[in-house]
C-alpha positions in Angstrom: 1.3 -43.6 86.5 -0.8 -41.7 83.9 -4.2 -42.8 82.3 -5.6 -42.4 79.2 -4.9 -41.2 75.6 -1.1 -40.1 75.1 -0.9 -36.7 73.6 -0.1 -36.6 70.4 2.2 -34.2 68.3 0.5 -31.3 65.7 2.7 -29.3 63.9 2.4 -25.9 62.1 3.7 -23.9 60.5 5.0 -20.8 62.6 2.6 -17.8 60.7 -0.3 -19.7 62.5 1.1 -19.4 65.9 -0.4 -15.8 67.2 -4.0 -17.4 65.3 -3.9 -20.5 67.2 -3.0 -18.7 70.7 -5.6 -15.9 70.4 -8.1 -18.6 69.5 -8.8 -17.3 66.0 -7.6 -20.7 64.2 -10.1 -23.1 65.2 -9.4 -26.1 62.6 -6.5 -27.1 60.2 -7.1 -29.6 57.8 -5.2 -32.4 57.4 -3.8 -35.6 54.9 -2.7 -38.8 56.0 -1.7 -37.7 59.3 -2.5 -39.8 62.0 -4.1 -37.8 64.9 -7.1 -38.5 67.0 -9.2 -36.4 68.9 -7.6 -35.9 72.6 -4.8 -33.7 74.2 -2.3 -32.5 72.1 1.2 -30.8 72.0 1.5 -28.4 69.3 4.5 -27.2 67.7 5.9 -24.4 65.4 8.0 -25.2 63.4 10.7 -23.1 62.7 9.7 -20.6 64.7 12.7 -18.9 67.1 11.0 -18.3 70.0 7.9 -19.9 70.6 7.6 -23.0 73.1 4.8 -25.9 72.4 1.7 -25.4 73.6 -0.3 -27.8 75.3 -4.4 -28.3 73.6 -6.9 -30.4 72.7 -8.0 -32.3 69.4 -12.2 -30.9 69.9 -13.1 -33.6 67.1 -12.4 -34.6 63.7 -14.3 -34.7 60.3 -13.5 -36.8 57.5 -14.6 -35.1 53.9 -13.6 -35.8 50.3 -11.2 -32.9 49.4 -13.1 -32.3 46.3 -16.1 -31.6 48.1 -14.9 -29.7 51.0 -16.9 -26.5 51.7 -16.0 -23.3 53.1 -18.7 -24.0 55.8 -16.8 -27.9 56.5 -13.1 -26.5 56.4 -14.5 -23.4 58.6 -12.8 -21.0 56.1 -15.0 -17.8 55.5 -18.0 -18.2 52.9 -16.9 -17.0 49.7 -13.6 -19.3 50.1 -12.1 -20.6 46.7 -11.8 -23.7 47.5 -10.1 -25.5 44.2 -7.1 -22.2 45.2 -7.7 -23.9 49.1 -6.7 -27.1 47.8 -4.5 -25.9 45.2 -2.3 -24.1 48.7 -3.0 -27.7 50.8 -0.7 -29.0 47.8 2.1 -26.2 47.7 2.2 -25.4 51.2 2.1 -28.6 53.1 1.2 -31.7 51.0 2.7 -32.0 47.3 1.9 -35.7 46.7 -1.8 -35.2 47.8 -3.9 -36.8 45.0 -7.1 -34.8 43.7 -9.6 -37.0 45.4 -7.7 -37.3 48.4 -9.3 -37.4 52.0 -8.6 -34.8 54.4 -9.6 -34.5 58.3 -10.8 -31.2 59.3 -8.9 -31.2 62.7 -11.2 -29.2 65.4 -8.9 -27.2 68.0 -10.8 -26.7 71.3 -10.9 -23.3 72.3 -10.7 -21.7 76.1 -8.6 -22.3 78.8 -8.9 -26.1 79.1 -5.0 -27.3 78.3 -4.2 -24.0 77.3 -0.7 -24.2 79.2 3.0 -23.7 77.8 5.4 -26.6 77.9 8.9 -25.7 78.5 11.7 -25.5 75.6 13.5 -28.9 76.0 
């Protein structure tokens, strides 16, 4: 019998895959996905060779995408962040509205849950 939170299922896209791994990728934002923080089994999508990895949701921040900063969305300073937005919409989320909410989505980093599942 297990206890506690279920993990739940975060997808990406496959070109984040070696960012995630190497722990360079420490966030993602999100829209109107429902995640929480707690362990985790992410998946890359499309990607041919790659099993799902097993993490943890660190923590989650809720901002106004038209106020999201470089600093919030842990992008380098400097980042565009109407072209951030603008790439939220093309990339991942066409139907996001301009004053839609996003969740910064905080990936813990180190070895805690850092184990491949294997390919079912």
């Amino acid at each position: 019998m297990t206890t506690g939170t279920p993990a739940q299922t975060v997808h990406f896209d496959q070109k984040h895959y070696t960012a995630v791994v190497s722990g360079a990728k420490v966030s993602t934002v999100r829209w109107r996905e429902d995640l929480h923080e707690g362990p985790a089994i992410f998946i890359f999508d499309n990607h041919p060779t790659v099993r799902p990895l097993t993490r943890q949701v660190a923590a989650l921040e809720t901002h106004d995408l038209a106020h999201l900063s470089p600093l919030a969305a842990r992008q380098p300073p400097g980042t565009d962040m109407t072209n951030f937005a603008k790439q939220l919409r093309v990339n991942y989320y066409p139907e996001m509205p301009e004053d839609a909410v996003v969740q910064v989505v905080v990936i813990a980093t180190g070895h805690h849950g850092d184990s491949s599942l294997p390919t079912t």
